[in-house]
DSSP file (Angstrom, degrees, kcal/mol; ACC not computed):
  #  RESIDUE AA STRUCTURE BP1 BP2  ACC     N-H-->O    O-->H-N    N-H-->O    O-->H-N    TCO  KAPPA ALPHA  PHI   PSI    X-CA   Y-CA   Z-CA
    1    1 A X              0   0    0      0, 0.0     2,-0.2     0, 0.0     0, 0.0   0.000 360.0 360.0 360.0 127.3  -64.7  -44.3    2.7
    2    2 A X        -     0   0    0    146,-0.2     2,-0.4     1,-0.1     0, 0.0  -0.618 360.0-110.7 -96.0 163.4  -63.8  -45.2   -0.6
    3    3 A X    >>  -     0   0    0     -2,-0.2     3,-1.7     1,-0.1     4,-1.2  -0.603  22.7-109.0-137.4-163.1  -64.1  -48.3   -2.3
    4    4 A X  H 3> S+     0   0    0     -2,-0.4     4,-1.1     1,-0.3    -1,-0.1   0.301 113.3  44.2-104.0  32.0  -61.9  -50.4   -3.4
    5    5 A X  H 3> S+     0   0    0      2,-0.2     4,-3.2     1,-0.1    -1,-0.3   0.882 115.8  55.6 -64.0 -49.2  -62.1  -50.2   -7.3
    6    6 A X  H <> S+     0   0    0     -3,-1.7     4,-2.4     1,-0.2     5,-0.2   0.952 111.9  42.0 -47.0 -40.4  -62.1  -46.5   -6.5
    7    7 A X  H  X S+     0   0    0     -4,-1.2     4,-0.6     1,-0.2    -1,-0.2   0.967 115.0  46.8 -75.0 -31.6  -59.1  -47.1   -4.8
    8    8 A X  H >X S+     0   0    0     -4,-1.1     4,-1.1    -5,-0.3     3,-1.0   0.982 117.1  47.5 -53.9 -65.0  -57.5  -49.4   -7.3
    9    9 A X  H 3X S+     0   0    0     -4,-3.2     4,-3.1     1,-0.2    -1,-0.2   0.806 105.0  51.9 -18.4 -61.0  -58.4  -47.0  -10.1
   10   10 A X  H 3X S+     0   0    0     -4,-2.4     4,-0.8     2,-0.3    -1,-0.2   0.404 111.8  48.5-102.0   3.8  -57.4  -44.2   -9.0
   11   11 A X  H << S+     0   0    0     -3,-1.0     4,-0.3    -4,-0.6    -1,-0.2   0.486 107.7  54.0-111.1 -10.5  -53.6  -45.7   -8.2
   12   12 A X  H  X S+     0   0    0     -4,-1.1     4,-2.2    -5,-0.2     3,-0.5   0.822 111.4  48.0-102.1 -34.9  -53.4  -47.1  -11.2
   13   13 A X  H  X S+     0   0    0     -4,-3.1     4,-3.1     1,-0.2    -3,-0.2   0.954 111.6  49.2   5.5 -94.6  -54.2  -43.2  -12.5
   14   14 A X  H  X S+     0   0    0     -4,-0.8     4,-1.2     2,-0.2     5,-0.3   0.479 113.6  46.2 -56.6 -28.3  -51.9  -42.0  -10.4
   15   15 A X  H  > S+     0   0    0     -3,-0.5     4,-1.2    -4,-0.3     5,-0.4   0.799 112.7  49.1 -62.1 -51.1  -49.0  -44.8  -11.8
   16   16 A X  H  X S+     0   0    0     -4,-2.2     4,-2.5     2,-0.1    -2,-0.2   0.986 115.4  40.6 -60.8 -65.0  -49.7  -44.3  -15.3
   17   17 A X  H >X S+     0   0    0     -4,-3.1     4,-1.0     1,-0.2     3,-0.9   0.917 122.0  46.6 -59.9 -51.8  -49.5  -39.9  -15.2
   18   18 A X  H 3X>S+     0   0    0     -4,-1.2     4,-2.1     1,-0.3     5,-0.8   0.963 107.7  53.7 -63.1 -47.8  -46.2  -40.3  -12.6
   19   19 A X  H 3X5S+     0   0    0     -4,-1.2     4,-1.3    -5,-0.3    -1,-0.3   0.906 112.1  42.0 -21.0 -62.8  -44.6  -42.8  -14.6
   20   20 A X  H <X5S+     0   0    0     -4,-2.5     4,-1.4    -3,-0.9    -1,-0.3   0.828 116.4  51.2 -76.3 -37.0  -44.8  -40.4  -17.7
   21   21 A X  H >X5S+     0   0    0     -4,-1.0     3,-2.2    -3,-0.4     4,-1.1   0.988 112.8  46.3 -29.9 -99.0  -43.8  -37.3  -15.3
   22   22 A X  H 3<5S+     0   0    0     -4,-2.1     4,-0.3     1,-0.3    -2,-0.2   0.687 115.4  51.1 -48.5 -17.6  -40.7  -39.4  -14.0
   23   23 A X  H ><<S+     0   0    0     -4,-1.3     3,-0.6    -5,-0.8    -1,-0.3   0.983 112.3  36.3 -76.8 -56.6  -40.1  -40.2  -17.5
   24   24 A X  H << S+     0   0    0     -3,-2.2     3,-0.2    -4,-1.4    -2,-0.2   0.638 130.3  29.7-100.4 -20.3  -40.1  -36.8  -19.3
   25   25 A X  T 3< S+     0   0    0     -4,-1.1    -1,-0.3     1,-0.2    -2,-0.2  -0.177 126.9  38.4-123.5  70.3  -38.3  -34.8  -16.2
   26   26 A X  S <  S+     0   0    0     -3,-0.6    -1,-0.2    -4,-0.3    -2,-0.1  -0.286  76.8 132.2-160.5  55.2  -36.3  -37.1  -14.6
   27   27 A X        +     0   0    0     -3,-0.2     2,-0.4     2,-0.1    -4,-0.1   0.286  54.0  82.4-111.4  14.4  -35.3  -38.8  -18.0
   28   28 A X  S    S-     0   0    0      2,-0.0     2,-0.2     0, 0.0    -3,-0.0  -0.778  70.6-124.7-105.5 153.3  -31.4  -38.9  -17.0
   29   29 A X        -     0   0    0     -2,-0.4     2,-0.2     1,-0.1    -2,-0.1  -0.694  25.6-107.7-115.1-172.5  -29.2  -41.4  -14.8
   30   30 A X        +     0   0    0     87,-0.3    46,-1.4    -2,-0.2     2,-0.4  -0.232  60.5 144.7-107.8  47.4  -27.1  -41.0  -12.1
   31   31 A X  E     -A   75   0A   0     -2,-0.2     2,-0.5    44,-0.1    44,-0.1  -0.611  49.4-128.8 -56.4 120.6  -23.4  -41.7  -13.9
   32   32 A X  E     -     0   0A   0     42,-0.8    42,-0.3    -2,-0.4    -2,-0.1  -0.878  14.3-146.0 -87.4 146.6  -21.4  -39.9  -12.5
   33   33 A X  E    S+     0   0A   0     -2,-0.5    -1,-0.1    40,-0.1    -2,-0.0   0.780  74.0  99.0 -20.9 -59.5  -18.9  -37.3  -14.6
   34   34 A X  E     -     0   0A   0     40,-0.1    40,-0.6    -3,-0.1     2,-0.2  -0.085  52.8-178.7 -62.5 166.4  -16.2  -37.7  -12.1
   35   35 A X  E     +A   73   0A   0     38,-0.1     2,-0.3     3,-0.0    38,-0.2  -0.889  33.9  85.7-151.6 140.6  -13.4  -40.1  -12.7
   36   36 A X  E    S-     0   0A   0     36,-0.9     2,-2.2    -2,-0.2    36,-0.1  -0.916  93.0  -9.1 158.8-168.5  -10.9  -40.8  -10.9
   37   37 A X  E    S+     0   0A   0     -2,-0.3     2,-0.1     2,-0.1     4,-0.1  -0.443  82.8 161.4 -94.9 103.1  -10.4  -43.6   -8.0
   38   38 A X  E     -     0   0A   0     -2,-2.2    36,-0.2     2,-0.2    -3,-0.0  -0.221  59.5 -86.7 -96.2-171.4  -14.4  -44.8   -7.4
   39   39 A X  E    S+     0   0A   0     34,-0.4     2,-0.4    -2,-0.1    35,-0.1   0.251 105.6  39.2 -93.3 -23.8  -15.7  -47.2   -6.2
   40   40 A X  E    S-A   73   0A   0     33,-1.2    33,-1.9     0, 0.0    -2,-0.2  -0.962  74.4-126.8-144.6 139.9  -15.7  -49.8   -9.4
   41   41 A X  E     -A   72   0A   0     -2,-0.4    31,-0.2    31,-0.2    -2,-0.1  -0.136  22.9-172.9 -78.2-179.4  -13.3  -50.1  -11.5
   42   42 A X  E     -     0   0A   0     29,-1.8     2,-0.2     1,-0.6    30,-0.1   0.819  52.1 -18.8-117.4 -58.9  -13.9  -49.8  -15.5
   43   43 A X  E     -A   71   0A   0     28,-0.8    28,-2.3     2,-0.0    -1,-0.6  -0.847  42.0-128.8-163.8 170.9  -11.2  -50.6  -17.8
   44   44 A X  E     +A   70   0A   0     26,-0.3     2,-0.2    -2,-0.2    26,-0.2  -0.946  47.6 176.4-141.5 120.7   -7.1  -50.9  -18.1
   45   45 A X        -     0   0    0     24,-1.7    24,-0.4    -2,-0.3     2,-0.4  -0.669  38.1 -78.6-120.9 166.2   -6.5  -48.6  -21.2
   46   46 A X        -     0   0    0     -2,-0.2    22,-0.3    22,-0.2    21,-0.1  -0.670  55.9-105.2 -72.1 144.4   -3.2  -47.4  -22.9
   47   47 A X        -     0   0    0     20,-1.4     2,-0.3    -2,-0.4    -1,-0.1  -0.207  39.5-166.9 -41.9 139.6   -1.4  -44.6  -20.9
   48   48 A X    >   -     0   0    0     -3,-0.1     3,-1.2     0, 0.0    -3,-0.0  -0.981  37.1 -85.5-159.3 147.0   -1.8  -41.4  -22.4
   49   49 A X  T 3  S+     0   0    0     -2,-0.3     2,-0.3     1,-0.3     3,-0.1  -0.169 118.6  29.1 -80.8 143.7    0.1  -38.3  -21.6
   50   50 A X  T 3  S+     0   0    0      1,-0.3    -1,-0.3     0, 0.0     3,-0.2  -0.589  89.8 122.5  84.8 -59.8   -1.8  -36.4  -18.4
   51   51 A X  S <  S-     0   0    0     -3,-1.2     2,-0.4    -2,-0.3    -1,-0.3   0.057  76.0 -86.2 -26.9 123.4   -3.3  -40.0  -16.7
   52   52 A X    >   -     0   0    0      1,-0.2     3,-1.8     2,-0.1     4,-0.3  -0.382  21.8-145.4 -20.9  93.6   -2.2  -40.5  -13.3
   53   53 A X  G >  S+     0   0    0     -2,-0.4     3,-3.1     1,-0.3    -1,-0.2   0.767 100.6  56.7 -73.8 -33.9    0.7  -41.9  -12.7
   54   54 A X  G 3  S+     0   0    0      1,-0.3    -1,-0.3     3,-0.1    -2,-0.1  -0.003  98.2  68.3 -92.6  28.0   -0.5  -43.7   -9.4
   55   55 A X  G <  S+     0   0    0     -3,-1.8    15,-0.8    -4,-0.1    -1,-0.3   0.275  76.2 127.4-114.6   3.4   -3.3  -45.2  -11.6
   56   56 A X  B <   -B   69   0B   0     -3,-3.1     2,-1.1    -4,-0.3    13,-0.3  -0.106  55.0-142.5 -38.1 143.3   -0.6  -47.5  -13.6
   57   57 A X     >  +     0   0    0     11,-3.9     4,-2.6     1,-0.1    11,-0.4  -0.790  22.6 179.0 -95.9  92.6   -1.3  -50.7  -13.8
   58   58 A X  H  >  +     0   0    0     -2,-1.1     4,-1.0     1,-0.2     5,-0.4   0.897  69.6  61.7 -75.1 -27.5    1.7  -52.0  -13.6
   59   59 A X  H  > S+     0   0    0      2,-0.2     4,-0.8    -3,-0.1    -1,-0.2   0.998 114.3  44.1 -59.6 -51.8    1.2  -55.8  -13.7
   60   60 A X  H >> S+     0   0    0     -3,-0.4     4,-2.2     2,-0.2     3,-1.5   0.994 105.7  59.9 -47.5 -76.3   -0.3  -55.1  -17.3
   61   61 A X  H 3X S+     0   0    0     -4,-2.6     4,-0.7     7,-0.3    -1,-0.2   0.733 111.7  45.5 -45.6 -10.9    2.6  -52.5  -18.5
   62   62 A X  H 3< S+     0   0    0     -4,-1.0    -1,-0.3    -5,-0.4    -2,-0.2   0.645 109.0  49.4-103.1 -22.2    5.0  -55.4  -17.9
   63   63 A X  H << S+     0   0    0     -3,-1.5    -2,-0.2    -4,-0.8    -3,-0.1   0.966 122.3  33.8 -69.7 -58.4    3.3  -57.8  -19.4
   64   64 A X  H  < S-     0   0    0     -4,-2.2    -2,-0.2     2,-0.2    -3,-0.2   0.647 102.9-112.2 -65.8 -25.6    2.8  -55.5  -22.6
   65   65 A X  S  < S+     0   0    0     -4,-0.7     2,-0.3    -5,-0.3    -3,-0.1   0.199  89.9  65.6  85.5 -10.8    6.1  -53.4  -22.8
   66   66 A X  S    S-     0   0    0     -6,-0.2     2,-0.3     0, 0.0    -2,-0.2  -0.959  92.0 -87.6-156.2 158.2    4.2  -49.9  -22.0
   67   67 A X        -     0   0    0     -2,-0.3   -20,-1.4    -3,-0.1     2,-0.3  -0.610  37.4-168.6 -85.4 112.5    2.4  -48.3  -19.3
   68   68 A X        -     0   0    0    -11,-0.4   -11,-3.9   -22,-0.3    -7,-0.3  -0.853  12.5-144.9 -83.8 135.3   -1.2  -49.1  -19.2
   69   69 A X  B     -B   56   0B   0    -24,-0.4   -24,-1.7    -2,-0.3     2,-0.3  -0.407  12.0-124.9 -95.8-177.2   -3.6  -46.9  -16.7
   70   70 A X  E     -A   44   0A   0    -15,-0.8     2,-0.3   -26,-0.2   -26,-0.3  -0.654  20.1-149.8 -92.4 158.5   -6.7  -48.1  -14.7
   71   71 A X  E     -A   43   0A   0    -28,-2.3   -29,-1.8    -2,-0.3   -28,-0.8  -0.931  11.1-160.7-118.8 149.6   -9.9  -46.3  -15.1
   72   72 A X  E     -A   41   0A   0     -2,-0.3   -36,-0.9   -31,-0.2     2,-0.3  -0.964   7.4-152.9-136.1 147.0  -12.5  -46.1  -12.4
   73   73 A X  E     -A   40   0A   0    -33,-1.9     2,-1.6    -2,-0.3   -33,-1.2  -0.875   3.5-155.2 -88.3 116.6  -15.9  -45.3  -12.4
   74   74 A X  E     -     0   0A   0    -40,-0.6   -42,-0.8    -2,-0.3     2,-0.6  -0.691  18.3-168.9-105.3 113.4  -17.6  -43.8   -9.5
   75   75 A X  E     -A   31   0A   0     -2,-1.6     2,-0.4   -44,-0.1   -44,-0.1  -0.888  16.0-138.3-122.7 148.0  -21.2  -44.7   -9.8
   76   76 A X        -     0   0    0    -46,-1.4     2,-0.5    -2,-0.6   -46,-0.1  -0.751  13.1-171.2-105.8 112.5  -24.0  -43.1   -7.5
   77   77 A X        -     0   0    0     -2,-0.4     2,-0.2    42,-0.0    42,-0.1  -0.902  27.3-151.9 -91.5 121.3  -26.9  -45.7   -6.1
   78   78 A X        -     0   0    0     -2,-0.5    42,-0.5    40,-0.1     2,-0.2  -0.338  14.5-153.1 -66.2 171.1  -29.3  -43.1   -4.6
   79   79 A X        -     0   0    0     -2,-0.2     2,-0.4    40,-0.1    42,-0.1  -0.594   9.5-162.3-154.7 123.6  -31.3  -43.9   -2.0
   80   80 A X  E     -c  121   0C   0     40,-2.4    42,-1.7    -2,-0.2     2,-0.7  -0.716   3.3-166.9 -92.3 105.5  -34.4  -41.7   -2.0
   81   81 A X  E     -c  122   0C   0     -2,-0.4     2,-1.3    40,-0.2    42,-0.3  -0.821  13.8-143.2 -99.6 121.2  -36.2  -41.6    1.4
   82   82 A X  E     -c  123   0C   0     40,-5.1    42,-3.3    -2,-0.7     2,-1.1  -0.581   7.7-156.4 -96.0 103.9  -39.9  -40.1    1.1
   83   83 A X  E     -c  124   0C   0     -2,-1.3     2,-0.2    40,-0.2    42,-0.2  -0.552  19.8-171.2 -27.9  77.3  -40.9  -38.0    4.1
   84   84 A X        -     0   0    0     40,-3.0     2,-0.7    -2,-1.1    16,-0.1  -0.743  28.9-153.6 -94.6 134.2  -45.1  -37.7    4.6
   85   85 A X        +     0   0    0     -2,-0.2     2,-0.5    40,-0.1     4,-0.2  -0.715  23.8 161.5-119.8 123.8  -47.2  -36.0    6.4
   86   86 A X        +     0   0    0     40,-1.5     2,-0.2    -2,-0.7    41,-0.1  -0.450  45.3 122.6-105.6  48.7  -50.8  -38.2    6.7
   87   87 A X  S >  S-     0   0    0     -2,-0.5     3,-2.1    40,-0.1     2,-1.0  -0.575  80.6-103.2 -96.3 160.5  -51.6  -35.8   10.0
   88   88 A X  T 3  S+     0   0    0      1,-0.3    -2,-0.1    -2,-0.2    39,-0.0  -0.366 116.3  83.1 -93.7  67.1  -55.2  -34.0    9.2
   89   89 A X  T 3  S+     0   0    0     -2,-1.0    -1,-0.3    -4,-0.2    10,-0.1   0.220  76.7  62.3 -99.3 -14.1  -53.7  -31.4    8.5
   90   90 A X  S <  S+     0   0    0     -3,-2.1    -2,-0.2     1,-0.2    13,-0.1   0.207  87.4  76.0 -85.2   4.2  -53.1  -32.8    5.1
   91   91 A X        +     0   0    0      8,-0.1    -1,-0.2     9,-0.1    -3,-0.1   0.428  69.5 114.0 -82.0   2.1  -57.2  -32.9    4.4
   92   92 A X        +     0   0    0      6,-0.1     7,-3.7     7,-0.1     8,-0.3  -0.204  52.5 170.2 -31.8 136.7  -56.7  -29.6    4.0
   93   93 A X  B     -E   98   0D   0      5,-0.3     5,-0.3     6,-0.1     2,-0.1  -0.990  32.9-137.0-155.6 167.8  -57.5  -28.3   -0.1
   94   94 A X        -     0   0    0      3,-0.9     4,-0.0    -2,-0.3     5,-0.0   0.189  53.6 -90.1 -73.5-164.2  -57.9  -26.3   -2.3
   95   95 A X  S    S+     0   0    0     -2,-0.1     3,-0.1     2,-0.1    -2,-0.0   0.016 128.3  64.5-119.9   8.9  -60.4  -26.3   -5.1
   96   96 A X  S    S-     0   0    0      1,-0.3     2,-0.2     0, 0.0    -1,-0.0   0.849 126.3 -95.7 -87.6 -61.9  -57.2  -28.4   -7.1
   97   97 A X        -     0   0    0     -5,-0.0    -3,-0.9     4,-0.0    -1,-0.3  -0.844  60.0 -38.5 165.1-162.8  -57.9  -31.0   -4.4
   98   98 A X  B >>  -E   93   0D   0     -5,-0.3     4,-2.2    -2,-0.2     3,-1.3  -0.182  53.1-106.6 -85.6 171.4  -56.4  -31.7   -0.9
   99   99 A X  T 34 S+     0   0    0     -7,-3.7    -8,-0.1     1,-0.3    -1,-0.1   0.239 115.3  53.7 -76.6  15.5  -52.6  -31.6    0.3
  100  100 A X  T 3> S+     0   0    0     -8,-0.3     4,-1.6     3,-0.1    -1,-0.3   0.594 101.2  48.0-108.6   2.1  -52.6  -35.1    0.4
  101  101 A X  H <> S+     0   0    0     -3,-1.3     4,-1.4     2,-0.2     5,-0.2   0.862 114.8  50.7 -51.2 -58.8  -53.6  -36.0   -2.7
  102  102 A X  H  < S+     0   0    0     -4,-2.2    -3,-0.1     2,-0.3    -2,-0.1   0.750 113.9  49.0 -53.7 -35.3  -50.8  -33.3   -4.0
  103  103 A X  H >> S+     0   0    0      1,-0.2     3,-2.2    -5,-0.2     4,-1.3   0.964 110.5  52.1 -81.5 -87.6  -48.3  -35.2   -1.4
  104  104 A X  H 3X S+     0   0    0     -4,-1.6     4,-2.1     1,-0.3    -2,-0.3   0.659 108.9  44.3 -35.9 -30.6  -49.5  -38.4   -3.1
  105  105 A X  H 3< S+     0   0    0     -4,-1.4    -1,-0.3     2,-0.2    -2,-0.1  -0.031 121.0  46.3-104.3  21.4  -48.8  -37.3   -6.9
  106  106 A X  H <4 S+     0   0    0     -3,-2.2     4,-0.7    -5,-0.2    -2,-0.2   0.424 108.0  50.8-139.7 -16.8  -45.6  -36.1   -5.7
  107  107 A X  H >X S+     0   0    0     -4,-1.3     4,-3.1     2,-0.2     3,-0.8   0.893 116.2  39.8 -69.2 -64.0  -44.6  -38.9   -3.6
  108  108 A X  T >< S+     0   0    0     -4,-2.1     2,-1.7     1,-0.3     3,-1.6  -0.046 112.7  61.0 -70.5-130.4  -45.1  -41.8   -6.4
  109  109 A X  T 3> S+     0   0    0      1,-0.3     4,-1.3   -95,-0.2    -1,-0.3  -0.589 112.2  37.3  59.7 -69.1  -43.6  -39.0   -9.1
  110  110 A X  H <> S+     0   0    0     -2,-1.7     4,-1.8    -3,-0.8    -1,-0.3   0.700 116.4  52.2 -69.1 -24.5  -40.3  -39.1   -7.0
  111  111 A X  H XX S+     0   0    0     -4,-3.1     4,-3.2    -3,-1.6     3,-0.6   0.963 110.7  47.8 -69.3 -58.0  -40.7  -43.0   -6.3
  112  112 A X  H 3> S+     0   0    0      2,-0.3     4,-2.3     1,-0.3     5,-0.3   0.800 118.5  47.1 -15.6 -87.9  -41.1  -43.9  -10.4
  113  113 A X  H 3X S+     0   0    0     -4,-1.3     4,-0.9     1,-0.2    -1,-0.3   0.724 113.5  36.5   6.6 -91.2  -38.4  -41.8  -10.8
  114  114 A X  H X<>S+     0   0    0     -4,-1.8     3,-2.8    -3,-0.6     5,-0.8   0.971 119.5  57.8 -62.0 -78.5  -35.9  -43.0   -8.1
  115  115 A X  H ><5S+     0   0    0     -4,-3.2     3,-1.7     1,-0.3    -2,-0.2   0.794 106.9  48.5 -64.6 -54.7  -37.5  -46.9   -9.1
  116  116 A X  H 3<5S+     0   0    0     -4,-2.3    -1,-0.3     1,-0.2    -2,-0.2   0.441 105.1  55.0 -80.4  15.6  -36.4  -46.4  -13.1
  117  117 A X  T <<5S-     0   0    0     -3,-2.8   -87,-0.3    -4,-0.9    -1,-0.2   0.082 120.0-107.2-105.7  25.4  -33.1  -45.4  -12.5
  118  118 A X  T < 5S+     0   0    0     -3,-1.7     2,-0.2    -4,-0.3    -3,-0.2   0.836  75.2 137.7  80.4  31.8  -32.2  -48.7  -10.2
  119  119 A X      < -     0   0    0     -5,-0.8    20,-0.6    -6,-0.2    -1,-0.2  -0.688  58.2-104.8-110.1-168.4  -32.2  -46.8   -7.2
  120  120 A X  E     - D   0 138C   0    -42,-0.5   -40,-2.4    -2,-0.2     2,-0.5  -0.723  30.1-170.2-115.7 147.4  -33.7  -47.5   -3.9
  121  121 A X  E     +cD  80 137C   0     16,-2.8    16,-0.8    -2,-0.2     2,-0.3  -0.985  13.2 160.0-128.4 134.3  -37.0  -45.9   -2.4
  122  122 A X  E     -c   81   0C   0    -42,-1.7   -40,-5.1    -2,-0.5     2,-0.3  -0.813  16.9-159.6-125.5 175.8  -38.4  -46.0    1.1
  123  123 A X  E     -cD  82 134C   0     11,-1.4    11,-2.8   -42,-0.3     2,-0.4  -0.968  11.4-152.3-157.0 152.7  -41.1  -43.6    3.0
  124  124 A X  E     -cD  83 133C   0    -42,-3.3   -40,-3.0    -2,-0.3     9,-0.2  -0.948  12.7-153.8-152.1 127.2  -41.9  -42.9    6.5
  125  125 A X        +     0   0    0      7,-2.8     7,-0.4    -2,-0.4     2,-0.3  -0.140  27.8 172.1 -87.6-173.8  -45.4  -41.8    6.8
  126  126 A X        +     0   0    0      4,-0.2   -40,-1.5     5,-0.2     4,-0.2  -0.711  27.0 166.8 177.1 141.8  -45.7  -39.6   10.1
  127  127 A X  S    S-     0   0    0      2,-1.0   -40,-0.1    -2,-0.3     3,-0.0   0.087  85.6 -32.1-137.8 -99.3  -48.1  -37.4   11.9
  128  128 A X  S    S+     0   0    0      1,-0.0     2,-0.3     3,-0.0   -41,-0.0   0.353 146.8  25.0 -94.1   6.8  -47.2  -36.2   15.9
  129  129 A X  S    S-     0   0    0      0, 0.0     2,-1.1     0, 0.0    -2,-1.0  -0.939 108.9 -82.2-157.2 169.4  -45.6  -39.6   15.7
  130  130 A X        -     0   0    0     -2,-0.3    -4,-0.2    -4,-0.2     3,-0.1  -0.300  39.7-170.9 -95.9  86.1  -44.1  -42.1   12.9
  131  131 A X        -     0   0    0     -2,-1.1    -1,-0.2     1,-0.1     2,-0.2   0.192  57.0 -15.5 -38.0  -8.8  -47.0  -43.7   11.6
  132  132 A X        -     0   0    0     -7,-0.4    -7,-2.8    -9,-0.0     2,-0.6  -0.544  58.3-148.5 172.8 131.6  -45.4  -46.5    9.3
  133  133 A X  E     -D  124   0C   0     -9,-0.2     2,-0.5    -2,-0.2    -9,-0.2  -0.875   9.0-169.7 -84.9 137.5  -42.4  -46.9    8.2
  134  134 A X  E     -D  123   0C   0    -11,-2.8   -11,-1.4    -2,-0.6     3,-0.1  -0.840  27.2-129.1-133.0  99.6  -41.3  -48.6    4.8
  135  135 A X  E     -     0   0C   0     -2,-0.5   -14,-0.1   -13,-0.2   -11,-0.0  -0.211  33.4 -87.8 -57.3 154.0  -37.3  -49.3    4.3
  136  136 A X  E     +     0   0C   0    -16,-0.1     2,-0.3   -14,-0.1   -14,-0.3  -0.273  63.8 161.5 -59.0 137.7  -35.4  -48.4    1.4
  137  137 A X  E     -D  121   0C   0    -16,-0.8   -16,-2.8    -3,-0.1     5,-0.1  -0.990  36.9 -96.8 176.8 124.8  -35.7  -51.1   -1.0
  138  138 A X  E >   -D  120   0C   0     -2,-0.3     3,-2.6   -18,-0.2   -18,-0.1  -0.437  52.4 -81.4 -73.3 150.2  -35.2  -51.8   -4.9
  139  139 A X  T 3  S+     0   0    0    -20,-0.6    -1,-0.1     1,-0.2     2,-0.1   0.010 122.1  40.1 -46.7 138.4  -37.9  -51.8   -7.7
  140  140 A X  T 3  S+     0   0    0      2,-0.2    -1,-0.2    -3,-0.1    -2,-0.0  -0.247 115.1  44.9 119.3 -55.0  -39.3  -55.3   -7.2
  141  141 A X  S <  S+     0   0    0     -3,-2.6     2,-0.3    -2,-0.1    -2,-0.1  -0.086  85.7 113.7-135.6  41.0  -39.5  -55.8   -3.4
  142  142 A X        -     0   0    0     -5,-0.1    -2,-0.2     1,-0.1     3,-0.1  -0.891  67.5-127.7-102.4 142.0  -40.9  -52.4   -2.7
  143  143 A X        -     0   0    0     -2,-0.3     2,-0.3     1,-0.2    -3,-0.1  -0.108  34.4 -89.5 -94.4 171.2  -44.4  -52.4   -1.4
  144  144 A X        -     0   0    0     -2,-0.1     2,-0.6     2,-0.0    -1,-0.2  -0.655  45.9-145.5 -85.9 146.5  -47.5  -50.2   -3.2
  145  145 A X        +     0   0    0     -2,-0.3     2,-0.3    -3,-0.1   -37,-0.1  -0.985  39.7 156.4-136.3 107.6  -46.8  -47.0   -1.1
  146  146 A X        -     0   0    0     -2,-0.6     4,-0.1     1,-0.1     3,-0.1  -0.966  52.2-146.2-142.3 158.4  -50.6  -45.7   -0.7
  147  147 A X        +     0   0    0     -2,-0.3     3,-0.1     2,-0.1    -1,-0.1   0.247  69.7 110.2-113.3  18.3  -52.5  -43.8    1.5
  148  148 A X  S    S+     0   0    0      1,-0.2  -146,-0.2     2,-0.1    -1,-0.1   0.836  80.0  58.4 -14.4 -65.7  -55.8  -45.8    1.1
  149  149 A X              0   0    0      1,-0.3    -1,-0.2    -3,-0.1    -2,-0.1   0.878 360.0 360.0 -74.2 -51.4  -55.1  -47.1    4.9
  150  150 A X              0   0    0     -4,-0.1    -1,-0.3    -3,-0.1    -2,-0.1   0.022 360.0 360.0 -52.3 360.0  -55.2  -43.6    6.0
């Protein structure tokens, strides 16, 4: 059993290297490309030849004298659910170290991730049964997701 400076330590470890991981390949957000009619709108622009006609805004083009379109933006809230399995079949290892450790540095790696681009992260731990559940939940009033208890 470790204790729990080891444990403290070795999760703030494990924060600092995913962090920097989530950072350097996961270093994009989730705009989406498309456009078209999303989910929030953006802007009322001038009309320009190709724009949808059935994006006019017509309450503006009368106001103005000329056809102004809408723009929408469709923007993508993940929500990243992490799978585990804390069965002992995950103290299994290698001479790297066990397959839950590797599950752990691969979990918070995805959370970081998912947590610095505003999205939402939950986990459901699980062995022949669902050992704990955690709902999906934004950076802030997301719990430390450890396997310490385990």
């Amino acid at each position: 059993m470790r204790s729990t400076t080891e444990i403290l330590k070795k999760v703030r470890e494990l924060e600092i290297k995913s962090k920097k991981l989530a950072r350097d390949l996961f270093s994009g957000e989730y705009h989406s490309a498309f456009k078209g009619k999303g989910m929030s709108f953006k802007e009322v622009r001038e009309y320009a030849a190709g724009d949808d006609i059935r994006f006019i805004d017509w309450n503006v083009s009368a106001r103005f004298g000329h056809p102004y379109s809408k723009i929408f933006e469709e923007e993508r809230e993940l929500t990243v659910m992490l799978l585990v399995d804390i069965s002992n079949s995950s103290l299994f290892g290698t001479h790297y170290g066990l397959k839950r450790d590797l599950a752990t540095e691969i979990a918070a790696v995805l959370a970081f991730s998912a947590v610095s681009n505003g999205d939402k992260v939950g986990a459901i731990f699980y062995s022949d049964r669902v050992e704990m559940y955690v709902p999906p939940k934004k950076a802030g009033s997301m719990p430390c997701l450890s396997f310490a208890k385990y």
